[in-house]
N, C-alpha and C positions, 0 to 999 in steps of 0.2 A: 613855409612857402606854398601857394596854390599853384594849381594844375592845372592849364583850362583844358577839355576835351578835345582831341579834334572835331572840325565839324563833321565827318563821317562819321563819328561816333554817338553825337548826337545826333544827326538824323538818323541812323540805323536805332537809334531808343526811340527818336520819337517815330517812326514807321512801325515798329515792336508795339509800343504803347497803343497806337489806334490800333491795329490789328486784335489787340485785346479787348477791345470794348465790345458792352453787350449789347445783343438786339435791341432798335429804338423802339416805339410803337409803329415805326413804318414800317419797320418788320414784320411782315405779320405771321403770327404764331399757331398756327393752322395750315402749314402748307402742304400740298400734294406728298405722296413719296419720292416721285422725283424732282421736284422743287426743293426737298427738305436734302437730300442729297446733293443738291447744287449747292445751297446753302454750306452744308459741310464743307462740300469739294473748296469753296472759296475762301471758308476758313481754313483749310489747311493747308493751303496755295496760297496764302500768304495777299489775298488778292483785297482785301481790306488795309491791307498796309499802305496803298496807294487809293481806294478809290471808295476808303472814309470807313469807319467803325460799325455805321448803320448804311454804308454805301451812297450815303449823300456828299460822298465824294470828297476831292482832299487835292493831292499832286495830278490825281487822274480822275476823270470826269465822273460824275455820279451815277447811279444806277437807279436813283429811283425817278420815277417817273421817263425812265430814258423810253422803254418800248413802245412803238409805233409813234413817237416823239420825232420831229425835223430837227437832222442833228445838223450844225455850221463844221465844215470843216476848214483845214487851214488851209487850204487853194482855194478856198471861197465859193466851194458848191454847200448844197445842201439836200443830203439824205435823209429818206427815211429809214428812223430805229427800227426794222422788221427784223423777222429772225435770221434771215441770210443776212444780213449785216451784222446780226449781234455774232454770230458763229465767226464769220471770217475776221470781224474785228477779234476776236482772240486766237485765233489760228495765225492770223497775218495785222499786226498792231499797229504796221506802220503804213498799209494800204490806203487808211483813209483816215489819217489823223483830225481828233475834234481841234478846233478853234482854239486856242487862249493856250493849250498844254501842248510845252514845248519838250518834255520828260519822255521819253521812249521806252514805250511799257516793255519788260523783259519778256523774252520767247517760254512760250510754257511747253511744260511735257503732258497734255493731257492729251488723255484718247479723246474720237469724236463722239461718243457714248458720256464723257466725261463733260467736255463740251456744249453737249445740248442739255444736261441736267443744270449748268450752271446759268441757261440761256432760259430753262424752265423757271429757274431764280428767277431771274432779274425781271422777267416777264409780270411776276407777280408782286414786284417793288410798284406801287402807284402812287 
C-alpha cells in the first residue's frame, strides 16, 4: 500500500531543497566581508527557502536585481528598493508587501548589525 505525504511535508522538503542549492553565477563570488556575512546570515536563516537558491526568488520575491529597483506593492503603490526599505522589509515583512505574494514572510530574530549585513547582500545581487 502507498503513502502519499502530506502536503506540509512536502513543501517543507521542497523549501529544504531550494535552501540547499549552490551559488548561481548571479551570485557573485567575490564579495565584501560584510556582504559575504550576509550571504551566510541568509543561508543559515533559512531565507533561500523562500526567496529561491540563488535568490532569483520562489514563494517570495527575488533579490537579485531587487536594489534601487521600483518595487509594486499589493495596495498598488510603488517604492523604491533603497536600503531603508530593504532593512524594514525584513524588520517589518508585512509593512509593504510586493505584488503577486500572497505568503507572509515569517518574523526573524536578527540584530540590526545582522540586518544590514544581509542588506549589504542583496545590494550586490545585480
Amino acid at each position: 500500500m502507498k503513502r502519499a505525504l502530506p502536503f506540509t511535508a512536502v513543501l517543507a522538503l521542497a523549501f529544504g531543497l531550494a535552501a540547499c542549492g549552490s551559488p548561481s553565477s548571479s551570485t557573485p563570488s567575490d564579495l565584501p566581508p560584510a556582504a559575504e556575512e550576509g550571504r551566510q546570515l541568509s543561508k543559515n536563516n533559512g531565507c533561500a527557502g523562500c526567496h529561491g537558491s540563488n535568490f532569483g526568488g520562489g514563494v517570495g520575491p527575488t533579490w537579485q536585481g531587487l536594489s534601487g529597483s521600483s518595487v509594486s506593492l499589493a495596495n498598488g503603490e510603488k517604492v523604491l528598493a533603497d536600503r531603508a526599505y530593504l532593512i524594514e522589509s525584513i524588520k517589518n515583512p508585512n509593512a509593504k508587501r510586493v505584488a503577486g505574494f500572497s505568503s507572509a514572510m515569517p518574523a526573524v530574530s536578527l540584530t540590526d548589525d545582522e540586518i544590514s549585513k544581509i542588506v549589504d547582500f542583496i545590494e550586490t545581487l545585480k
